[in-house]
C-alpha positions as CSV (number, residue, x, y, z in Angstrom):
1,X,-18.2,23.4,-15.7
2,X,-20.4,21.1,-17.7
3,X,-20.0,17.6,-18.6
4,X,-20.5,14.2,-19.1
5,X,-19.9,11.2,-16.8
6,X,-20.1,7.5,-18.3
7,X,-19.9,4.4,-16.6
8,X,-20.1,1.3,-17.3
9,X,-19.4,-2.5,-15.0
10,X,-19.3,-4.9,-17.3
11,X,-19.4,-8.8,-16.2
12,X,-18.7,-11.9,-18.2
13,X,-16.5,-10.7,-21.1
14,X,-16.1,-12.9,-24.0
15,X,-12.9,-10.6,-25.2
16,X,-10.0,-12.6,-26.1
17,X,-7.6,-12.6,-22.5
18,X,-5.0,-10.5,-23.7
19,X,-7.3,-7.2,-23.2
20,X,-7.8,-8.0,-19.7
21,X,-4.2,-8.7,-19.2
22,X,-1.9,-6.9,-21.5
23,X,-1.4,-3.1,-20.8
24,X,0.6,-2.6,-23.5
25,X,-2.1,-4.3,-25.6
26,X,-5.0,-2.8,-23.6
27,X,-3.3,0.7,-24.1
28,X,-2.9,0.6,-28.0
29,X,-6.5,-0.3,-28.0
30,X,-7.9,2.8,-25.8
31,X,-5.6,5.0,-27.5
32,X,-7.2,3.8,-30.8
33,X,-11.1,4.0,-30.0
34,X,-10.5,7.9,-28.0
35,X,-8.7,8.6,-31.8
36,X,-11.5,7.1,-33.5
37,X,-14.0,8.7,-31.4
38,X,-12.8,12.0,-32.3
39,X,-11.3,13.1,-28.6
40,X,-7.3,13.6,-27.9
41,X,-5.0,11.8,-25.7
42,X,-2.6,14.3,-23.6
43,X,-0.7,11.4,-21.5
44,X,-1.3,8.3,-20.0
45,X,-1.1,5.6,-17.5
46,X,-0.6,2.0,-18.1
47,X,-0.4,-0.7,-15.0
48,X,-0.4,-4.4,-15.0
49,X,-0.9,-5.8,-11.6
50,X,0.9,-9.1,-10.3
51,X,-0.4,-12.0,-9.6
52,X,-2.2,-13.1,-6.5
53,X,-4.3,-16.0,-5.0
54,X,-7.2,-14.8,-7.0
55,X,-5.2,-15.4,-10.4
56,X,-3.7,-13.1,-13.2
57,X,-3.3,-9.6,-12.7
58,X,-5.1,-7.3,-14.1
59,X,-4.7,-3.7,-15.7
60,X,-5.6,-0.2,-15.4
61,X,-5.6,1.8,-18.1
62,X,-5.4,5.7,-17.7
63,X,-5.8,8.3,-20.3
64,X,-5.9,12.2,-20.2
65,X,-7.6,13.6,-22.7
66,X,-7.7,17.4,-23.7
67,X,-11.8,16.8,-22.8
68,X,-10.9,14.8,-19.4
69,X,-10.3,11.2,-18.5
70,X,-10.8,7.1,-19.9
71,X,-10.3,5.0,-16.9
72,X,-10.2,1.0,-17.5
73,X,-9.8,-1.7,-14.8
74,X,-9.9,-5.1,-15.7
75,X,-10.4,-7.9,-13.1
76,X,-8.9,-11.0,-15.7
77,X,-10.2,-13.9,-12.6
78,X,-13.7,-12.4,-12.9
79,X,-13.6,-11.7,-16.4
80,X,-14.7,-8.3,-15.3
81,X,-13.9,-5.0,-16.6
82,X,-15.2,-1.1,-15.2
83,X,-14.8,1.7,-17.6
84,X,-15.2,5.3,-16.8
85,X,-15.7,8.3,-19.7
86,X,-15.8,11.7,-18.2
87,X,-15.8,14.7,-21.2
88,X,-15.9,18.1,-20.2
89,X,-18.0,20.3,-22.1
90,X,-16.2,23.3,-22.2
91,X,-15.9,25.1,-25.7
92,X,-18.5,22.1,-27.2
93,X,-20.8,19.2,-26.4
94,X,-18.6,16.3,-26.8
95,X,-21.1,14.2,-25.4
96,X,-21.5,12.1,-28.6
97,X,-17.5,11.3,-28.7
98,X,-18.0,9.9,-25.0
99,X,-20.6,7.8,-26.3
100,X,-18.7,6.8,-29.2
101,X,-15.9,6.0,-27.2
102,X,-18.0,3.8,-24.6
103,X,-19.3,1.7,-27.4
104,X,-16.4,0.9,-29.4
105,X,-14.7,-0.5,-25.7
106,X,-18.0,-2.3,-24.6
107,X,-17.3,-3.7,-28.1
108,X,-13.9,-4.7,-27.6
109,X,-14.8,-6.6,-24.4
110,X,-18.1,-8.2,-25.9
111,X,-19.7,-8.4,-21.9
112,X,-22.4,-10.5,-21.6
113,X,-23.6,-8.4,-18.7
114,X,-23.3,-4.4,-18.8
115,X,-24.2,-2.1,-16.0
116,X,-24.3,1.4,-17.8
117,X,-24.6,4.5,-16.0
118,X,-24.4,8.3,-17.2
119,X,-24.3,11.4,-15.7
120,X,-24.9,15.5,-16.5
121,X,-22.2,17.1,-14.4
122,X,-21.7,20.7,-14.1
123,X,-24.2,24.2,-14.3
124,X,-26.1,22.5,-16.8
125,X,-27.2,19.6,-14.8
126,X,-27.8,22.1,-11.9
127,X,-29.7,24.2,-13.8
128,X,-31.7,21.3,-14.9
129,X,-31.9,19.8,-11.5
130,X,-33.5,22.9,-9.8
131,X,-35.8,23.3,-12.7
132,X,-37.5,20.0,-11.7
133,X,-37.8,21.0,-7.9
């Protein structure tokens, strides 16, 4: 089990409103950038939430992909969107299609403000761990 874990909190996004509110729209869109990246969808998960206090509802986006998951929650009243890119590594490094894939959605929500995060899962990152002990 090797891998790849992206994250990424992103704050202040200048995206048009349907993306943070649409799922159908929101899904078309991830289903697009994981083709384009060069990963495949296996089934997915689209939610719009209703409406509260705080405003709109927003959306989470789920996608299985033959490599793992593409997570996306979008918080419309804070203009706020979390995405999560997990590949597995198994049979190939396809840790360059889970970058690919992270930048062409940071690029659909143009976020002022990005909080990226990634992590080496797996017997590789162990290995790699305990060499630095």
């Amino acid at each position: 089990m090797q891998g790849l874990h992206l994250t990424a909190d992103l704050r202040d996004c200048r995206c048009d409103s349907a993306w943070l509110l649409n799922a159908s729209q929101l899904g078309s869109a991830c289903r697009s950038a994981v083709r384009e990246a060069g990963l495949q969808v296996v089934n997915e998960v689209f939610h719009t939430f209703p409406h509260s206090v705080h405003g709109p509802g927003g959306v989470t986006a789920t996608l299985l992909l033959a490599e793992s998951h593409l997570c996306v929650h979008t918080w419309p009243e804070q203009r706020a969107v979390t995405l999560d890119v997990y590949v597995c590594n198994f049979g190939g490094d396809h840790s360059a299609k889970a970058q690919a894939l992270m930048d062409a959605l940071l690029g659909l929500f143009m976020p002022q403000h990005t909080e990226r995060h990634a992590l080496q899962r797996g017997a590789l990152a162990i290995s790699s761990s305990a060499a630095h002990e």
